[in-house]
LUMTI-273184 format. One line per field, with one value per residue (C-alpha): x negated, y negated, z; residue in one letter; residue number from 0. Coordinates in steps of 0.001 Angstrom, whole numbers. Layout:
residues N
X c(X,...) .
Y c(Y,...) .
Z c(Z,...) .
aa c(A,...) .
i c(NUM,...) .
END
This chain:
residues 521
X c(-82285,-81933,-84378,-84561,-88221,-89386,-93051,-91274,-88247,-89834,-88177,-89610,-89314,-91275,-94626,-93722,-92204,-95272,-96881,-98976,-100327,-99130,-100786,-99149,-98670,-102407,-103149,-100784,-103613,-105861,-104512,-104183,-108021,-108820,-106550,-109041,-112076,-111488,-110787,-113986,-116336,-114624,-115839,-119605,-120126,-118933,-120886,-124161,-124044,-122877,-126312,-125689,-122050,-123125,-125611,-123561,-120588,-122830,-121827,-124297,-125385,-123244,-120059,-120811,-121259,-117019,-116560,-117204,-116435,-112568,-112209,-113465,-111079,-108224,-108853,-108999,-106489,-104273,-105351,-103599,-100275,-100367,-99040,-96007,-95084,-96117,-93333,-91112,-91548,-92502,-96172,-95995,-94408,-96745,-99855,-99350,-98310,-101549,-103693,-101874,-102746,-106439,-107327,-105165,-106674,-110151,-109648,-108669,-111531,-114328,-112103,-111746,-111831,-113240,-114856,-111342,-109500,-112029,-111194,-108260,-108206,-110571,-108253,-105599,-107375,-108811,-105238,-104321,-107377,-106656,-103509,-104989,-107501,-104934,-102632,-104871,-104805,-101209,-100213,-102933,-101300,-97945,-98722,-101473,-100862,-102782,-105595,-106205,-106060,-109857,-110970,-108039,-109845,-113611,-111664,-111277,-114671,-115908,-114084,-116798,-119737,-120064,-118050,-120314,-123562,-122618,-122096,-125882,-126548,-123241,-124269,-127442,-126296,-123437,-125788,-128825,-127761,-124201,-122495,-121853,-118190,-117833,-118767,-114965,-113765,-115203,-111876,-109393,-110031,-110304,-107154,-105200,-106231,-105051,-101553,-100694,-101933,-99849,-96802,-96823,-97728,-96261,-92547,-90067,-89081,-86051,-86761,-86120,-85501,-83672,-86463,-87366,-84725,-86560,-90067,-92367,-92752,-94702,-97397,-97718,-98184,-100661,-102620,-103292,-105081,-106399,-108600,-109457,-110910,-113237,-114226,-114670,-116582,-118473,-119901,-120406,-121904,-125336,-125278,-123746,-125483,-122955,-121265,-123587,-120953,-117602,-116194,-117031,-116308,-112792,-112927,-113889,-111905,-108896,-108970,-109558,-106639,-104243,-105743,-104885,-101342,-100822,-101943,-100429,-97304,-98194,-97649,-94476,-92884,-90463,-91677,-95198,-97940,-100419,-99512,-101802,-100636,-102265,-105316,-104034,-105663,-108875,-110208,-107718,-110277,-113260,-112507,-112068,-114963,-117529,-115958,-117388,-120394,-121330,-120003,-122637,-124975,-124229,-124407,-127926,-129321,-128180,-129051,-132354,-134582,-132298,-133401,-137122,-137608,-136347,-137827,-141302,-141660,-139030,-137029,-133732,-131031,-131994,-135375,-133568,-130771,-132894,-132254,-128757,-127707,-130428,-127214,-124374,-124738,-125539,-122393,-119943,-121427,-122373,-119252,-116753,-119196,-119151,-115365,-115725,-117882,-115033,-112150,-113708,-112170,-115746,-117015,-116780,-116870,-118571,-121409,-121792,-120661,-123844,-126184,-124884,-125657,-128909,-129883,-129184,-131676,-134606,-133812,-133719,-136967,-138767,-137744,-139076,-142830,-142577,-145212,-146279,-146850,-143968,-142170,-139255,-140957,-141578,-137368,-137102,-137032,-135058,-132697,-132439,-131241,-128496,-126731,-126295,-125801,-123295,-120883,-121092,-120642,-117549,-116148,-116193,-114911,-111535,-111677,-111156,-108514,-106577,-106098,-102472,-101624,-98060,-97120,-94632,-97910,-99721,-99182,-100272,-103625,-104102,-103666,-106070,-108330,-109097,-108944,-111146,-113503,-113874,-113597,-116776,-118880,-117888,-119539,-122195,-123344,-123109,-125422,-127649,-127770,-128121,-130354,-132611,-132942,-133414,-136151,-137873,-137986,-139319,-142347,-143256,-143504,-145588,-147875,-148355,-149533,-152045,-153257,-153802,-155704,-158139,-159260,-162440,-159891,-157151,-159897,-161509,-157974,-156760,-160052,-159718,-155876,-156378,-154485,-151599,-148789,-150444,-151275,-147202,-146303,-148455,-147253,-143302,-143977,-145294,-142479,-140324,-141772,-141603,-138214,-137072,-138522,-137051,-133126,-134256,-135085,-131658,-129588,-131643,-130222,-126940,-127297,-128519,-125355,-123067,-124619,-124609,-120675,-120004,-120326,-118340,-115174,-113904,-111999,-112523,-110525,-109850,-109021,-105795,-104659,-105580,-102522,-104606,-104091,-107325,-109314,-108156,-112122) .
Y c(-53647,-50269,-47251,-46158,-47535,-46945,-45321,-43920,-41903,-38473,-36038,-36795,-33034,-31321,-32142,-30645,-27850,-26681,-24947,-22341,-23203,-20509,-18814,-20412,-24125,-23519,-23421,-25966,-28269,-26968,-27343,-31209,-31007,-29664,-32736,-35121,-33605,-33616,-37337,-37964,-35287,-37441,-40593,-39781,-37676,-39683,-42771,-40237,-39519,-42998,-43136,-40013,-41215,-44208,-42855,-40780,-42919,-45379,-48071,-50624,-51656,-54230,-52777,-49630,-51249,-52221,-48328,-47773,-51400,-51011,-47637,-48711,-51713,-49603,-46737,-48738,-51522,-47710,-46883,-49820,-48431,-45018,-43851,-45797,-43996,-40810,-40883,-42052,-39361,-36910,-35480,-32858,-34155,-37657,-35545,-33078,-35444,-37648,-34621,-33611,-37112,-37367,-34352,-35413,-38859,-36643,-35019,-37435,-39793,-38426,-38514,-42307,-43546,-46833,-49060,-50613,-47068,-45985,-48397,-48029,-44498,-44991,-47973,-45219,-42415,-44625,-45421,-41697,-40508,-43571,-41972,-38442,-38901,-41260,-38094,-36044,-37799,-37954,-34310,-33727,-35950,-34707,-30921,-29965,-28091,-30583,-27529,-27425,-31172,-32078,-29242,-30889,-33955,-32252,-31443,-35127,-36059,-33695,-36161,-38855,-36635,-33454,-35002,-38213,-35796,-33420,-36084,-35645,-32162,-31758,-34253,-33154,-29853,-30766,-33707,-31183,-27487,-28096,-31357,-34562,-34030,-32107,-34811,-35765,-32017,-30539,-31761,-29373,-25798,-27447,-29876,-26283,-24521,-27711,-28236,-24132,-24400,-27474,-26565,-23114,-24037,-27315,-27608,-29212,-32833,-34282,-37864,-41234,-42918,-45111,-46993,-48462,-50650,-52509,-52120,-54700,-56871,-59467,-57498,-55552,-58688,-60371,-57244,-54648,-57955,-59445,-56110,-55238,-59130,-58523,-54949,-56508,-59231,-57316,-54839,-57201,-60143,-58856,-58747,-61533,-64060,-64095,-67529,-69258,-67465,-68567,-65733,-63975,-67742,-67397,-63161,-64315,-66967,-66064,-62709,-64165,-66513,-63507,-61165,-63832,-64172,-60611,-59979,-62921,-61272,-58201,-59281,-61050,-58393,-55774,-53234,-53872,-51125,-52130,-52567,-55059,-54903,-51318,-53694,-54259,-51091,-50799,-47989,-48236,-51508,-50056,-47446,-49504,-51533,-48929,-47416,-50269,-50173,-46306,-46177,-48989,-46890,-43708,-45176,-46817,-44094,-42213,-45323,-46349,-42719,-41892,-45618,-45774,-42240,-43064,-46377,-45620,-41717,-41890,-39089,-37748,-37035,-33130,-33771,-35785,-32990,-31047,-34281,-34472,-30578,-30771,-32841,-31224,-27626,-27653,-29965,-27153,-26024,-29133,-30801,-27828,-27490,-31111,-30721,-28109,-29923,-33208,-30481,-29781,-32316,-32338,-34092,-38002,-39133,-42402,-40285,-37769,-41582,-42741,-40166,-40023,-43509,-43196,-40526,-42986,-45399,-43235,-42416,-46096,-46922,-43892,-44568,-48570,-47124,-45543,-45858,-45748,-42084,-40863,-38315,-36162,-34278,-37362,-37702,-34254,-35154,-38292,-36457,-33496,-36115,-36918,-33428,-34002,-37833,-38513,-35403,-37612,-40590,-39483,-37603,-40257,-42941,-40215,-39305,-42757,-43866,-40638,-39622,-40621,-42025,-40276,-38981,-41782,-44546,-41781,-43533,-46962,-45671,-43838,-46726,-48968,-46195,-45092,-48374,-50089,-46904,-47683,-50870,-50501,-48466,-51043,-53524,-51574,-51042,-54943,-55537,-53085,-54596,-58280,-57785,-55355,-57837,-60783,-59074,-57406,-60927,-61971,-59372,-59748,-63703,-62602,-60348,-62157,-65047,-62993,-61627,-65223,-66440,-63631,-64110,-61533,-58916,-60036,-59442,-56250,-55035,-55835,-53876,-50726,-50654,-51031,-54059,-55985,-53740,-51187,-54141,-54968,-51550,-51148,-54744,-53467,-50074,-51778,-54294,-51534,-50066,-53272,-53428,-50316,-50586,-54027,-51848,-49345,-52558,-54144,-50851,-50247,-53302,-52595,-49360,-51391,-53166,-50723,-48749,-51977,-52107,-48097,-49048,-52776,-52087,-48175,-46392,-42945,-40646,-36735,-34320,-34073,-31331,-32873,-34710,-37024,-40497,-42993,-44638,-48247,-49308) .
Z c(88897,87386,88772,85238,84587,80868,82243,85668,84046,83717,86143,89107,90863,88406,89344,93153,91938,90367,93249,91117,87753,85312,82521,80141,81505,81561,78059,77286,79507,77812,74709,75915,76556,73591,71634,73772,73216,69351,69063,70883,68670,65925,66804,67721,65147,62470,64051,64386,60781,59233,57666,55617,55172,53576,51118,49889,49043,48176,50798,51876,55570,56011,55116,57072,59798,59077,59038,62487,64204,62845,63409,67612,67356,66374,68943,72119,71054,70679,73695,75993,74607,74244,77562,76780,73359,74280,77513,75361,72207,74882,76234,73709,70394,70504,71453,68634,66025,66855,66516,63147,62014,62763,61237,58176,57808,58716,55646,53563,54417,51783,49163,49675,45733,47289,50825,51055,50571,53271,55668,55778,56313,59329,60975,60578,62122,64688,66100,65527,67424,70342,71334,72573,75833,77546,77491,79097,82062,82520,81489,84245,87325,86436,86318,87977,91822,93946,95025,91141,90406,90557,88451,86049,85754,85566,82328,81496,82442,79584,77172,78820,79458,76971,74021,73504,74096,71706,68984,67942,67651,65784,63150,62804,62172,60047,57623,57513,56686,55647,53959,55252,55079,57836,59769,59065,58858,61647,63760,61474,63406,66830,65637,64596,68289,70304,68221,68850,72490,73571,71105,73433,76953,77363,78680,76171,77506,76311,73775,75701,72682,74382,75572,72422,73187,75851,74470,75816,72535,74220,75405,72243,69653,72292,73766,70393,68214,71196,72178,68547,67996,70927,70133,66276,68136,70354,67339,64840,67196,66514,62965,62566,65119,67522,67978,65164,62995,62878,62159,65842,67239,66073,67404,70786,71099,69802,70923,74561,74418,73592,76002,78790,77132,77453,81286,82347,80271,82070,85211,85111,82804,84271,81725,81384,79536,82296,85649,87056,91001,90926,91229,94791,95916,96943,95613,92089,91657,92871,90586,87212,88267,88579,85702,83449,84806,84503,80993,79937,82205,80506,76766,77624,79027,75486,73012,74706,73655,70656,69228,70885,68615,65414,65531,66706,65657,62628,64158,62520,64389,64093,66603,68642,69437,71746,74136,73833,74338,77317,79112,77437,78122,81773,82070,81552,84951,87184,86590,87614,90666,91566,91115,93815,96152,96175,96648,100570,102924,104917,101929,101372,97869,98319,99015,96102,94073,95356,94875,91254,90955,92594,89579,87436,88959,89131,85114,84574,86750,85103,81563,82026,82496,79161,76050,72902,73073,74520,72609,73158,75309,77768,78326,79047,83380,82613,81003,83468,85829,83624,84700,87551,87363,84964,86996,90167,88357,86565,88996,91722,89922,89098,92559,93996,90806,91204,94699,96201,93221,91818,88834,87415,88149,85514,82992,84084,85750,82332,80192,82116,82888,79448,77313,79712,79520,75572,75656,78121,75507,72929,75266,75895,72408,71802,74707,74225,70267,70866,74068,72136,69185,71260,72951,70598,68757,71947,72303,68863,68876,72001,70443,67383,69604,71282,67833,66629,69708,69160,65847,65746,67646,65015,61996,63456,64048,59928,58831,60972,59884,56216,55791,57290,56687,58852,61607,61236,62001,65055,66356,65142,66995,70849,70185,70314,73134,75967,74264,75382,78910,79025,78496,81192,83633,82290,82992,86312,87517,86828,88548,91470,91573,91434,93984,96547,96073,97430,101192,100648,98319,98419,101241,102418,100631,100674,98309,96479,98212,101734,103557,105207,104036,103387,106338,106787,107069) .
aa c(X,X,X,X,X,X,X,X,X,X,X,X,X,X,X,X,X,X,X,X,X,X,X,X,X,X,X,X,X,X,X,X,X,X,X,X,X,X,X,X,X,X,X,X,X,X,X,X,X,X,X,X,X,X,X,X,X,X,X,X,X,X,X,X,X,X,X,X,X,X,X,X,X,X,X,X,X,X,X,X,X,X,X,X,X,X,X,X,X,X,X,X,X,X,X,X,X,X,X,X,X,X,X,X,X,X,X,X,X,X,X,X,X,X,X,X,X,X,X,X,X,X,X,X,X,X,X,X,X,X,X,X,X,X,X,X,X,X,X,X,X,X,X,X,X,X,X,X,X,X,X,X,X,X,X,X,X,X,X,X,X,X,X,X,X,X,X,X,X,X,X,X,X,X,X,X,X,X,X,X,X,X,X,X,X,X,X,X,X,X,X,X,X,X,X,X,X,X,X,X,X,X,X,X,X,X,X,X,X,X,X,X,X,X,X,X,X,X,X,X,X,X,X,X,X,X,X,X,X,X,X,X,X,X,X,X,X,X,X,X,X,X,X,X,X,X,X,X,X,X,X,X,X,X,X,X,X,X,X,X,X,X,X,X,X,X,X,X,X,X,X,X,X,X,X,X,X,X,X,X,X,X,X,X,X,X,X,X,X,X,X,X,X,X,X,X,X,X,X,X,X,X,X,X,X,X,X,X,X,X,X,X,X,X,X,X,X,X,X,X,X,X,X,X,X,X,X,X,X,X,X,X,X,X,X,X,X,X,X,X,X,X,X,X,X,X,X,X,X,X,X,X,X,X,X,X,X,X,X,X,X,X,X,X,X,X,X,X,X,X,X,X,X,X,X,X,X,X,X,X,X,X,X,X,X,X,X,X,X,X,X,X,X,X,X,X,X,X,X,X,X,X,X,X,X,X,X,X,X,X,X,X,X,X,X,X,X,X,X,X,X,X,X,X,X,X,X,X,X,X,X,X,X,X,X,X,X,X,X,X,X,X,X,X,X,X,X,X,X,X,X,X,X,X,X,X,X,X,X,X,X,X,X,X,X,X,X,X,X,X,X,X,X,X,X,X,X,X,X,X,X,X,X,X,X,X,X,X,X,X,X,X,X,X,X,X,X,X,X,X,X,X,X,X,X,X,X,X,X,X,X,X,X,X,X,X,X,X,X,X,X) .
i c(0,1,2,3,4,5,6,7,8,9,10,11,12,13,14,15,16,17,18,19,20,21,22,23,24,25,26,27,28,29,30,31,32,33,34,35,36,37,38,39,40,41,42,43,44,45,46,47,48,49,50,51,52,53,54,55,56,57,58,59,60,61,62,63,64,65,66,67,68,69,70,71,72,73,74,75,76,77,78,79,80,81,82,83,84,85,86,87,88,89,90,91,92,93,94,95,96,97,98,99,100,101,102,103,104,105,106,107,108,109,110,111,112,113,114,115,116,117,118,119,120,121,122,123,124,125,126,127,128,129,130,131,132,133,134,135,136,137,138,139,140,141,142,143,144,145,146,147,148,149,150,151,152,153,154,155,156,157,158,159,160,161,162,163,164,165,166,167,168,169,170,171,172,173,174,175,176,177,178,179,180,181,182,183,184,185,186,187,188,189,190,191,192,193,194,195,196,197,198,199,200,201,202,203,204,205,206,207,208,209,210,211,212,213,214,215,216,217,218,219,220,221,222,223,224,225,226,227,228,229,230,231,232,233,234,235,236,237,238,239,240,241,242,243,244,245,246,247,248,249,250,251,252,253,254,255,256,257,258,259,260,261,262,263,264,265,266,267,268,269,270,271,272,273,274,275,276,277,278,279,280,281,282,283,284,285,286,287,288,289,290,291,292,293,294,295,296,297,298,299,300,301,302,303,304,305,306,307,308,309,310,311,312,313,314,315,316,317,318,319,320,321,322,323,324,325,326,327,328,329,330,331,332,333,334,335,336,337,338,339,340,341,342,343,344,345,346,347,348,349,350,351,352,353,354,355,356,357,358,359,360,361,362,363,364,365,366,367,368,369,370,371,372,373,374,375,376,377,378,379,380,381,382,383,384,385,386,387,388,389,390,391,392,393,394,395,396,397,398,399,400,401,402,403,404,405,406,407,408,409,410,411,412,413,414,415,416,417,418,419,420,421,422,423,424,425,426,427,428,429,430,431,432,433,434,435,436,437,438,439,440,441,442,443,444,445,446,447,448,449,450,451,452,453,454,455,456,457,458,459,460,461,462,463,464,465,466,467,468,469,470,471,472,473,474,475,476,477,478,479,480,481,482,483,484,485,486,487,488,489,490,491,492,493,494,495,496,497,498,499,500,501,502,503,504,505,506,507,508,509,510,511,512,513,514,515,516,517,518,519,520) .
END
């Protein structure tokens, strides 16, 4: 069999030669970072402002709610076969022409003459944005001197940690003081700076067009529908009543059917997009696995106060801001400095992996004692353990995925890596939905129960409320409440398990730079 491998034929001696990082190979990087960063801003902050989106285009609920579930389909069903495309049109052409094309379809979006126009434009950009974070992590495997190559992929974990918390503040500044559009054009000046960046620092690879003759057909017509059925599925389940509707019946099932169709075509394939015996390795699983579980982690701990405040205190996305740039600022700090503390060969990452995780568990157990009166000022410590949390969290999991692996597997560990990381927060926001409905249904059948068995309680509390719309709200607003604490429990307990699997599944491993190979225990 030829050693030509469609994912394995860059030049292999490049990434040793690169002993020193120069100047300018440096801004191509973080050019590349830039590219990432800009595809995330553009999915949180549209999703943060949909409200304002849809009022003023005139769109109702229930087709919004299509606005952002195909523009997630499309951008992790992108995702699973980016890597390929971008090796074979080259690290810097694919990665500039995806960034052209976001911003374009960015700009084009508000000028939509109609909710199909729209939709289209957003499946577009949604496939545009999908290709740019899975570059990231292969530009910074292939180039990066190994002494250097952690602080590389602190870079990446901003795409998971600083993008998603600056989505609020952004479109709270954007729909407040400025227009609602620039929810969409905000992309076009970082877009510009990323596109002259990359174009100058990157080295010029020659096309392998000649890979498109082999291209993995299979794979391609049974993984891109089957992921964007269960992301569909996965947003819309709540809405719709999950399998009491046919429609997500046929999403789930069918997209389930061709997701096994493509792995098991993944496997057996000479040329596959995912490489599935990576899963072989320890710490590659360990990795993925924990992955999963700290993105849901991460988007509860996010969700759970943003909803709790606009639900019970009817706060905008302006008063909720102070929350989210509490986390994001102090992350361009903690996570070059937890970077620095996994670079020292004295230091085992399963540890600083736990403690993150353990941060994560006293938010959770903290936040599931909350009240009625808790206001913004009340997540203030919960979310103060988010910075340094989430850079453990992150920067573990990369760690342990990373380390040992070489550049020509880059592509593979990006591809799985990333798509499962979206395809996580897609999962994440369907169980926080459907497990926040179901309970809040729950407490209020509860409540209302309780009412009704104290009748003089239930009259006294109708007269001191002024009627039963006021006795609604208050029985709406504790709902909400036990609901919320319920979430913290729920994401508690999957911190809990996470944390339980550190000592069983992962190897030691040192730093990139570090020759000595992982413990064997």
């Amino acid at each position: 069999m030829s050693t030509a491998h469609p994912l394995t034929t860059e030049t292999p001696a490049r990434t040793p030669a690169q002993a020193t990082l120069s100047l300018r190979l440096a801004s191509g990087l973080i050019g590349m970072l830039l590219a990432s960063l800009l595809a995330i801003l553009n999915e949180q902050v549209t999703a943060q402002a949909m409200t304002d989106i849809q009022g003023a285009l005139s769109i109702g609920h229930d087709d919004g709610t299509w606005l952002t579930a195909l523009f997630e389909a499309a951008n992790v069903a992108t995702m699973v076969f980016a890597p390929w495309f971008g090796i074979t049109f080259t690290l810097k052409r694919f990665t500039i022409g995806a960034v052209i094309a976001t911003m374009l379809f960015g700009v084009l979006c508000p000028f939509a003459p109609n909710v199909a126009s729209l939709y289209t434009l957003r499946v577009l950009q949604g496939i545009a944005g999908g290709c740019l974070p899975p570059m990231l992590i292969i530009v910074a495997l292939r180039y990066l001197p190994p002494k250097v190559k952690l602080y590389g992929l602190a870079g990446y974990a901003l795409t998971a940690t600083f993008g998603p918390a600056l989505g609020t503040p952004l479109a709270a500044l954007w729909t407040e003081f400025v227009s609602w559009r620039m929810a969409f054009w905000q992309i076009v000046p970082l877009g510009l700076l990323s596109c002259v960046a990359i174009q100058q620092g990157l080295p010029d690879d020659p096309l392998k067009l000649e890979r498109l003759r082999s291209f993995n057909w299979t794979g391609f017509i049974t993984g891109f529908p089957a992921v964007a059925m269960l992301v569909i599925a996965l947003l819309q389940g709540d809405r719709l009543d999950w399998l009491n509707s046919s429609f997500i019946y046929v999403m789930v099932g069918g997209g389930a059917l061709l997701l096994v169709a493509f792995f098991v075509n993944e496997w057996f394939h000479p040329l596959p997009f995912f490489k599935l015996q990576m899963l072989s390795r320890r710490n590659f699983t360990h990795g993925l696995t924990t992955l999963a579980g700290a993105v849901t982690l991460i988007v509860g701990v996010t969700a759970i106060p943003s909803q709790y405040l606009a639900q019970v205190h009817s706060y905008r996305p302006l008063q909720t801001a102070p929350l989210s740039l509490l986390v994001a600022v102090p992350l361009l700090i903690t996570l070059p400095l937890t970077a620095a503390i996994l670079n020292l060969k004295r230091v085992d990452s399963r540890w600083v992996l736990a403690t993150g995780i353990s941060l994560m568990i006293a938010t959770c157990l903290m936040g599931s004692f909350m009240s009625s009166d808790w206001t913004r000022q009340n997540f203030y410590l919960l979310q103060s353990l988010q910075i340094l949390a989430q850079p453990m969290l992150i920067m573990g999991i990369l760690m342990g995925v990373t380390t040992g692996l070489p550049p020509t597997e880059g592509p593979f560990a990006s591809a799985m890596f990333n798509s499962l990381k979206t395809f996580s927060a897609a999962a994440a926001t369907g169980l926080i939905e459907s497990l926040g409905t179901a309970r809040e249904h729950f407490h209020s059948t509860v409540l209302v129960d309780q009412l009704g068995n104290h009748a003089l309680i239930a009259s006294q509390s109708i007269d001191a409320a002024h009627g039963l719309d006021e006795l609604a709200h208050r029985l709406h607003e504790q709902a909400v409440v036990l609901t919320s604490a319920d979430l913290y429990r729920v994401m508690a307990g999957v911190a809990i398990v996470l944390l339980l699997i550190v000592p069983v599944l992962p190897v030691r491993i040192y730093p990139p730079w570090s020759d000595t190979p992982p413990s064997s225990h």
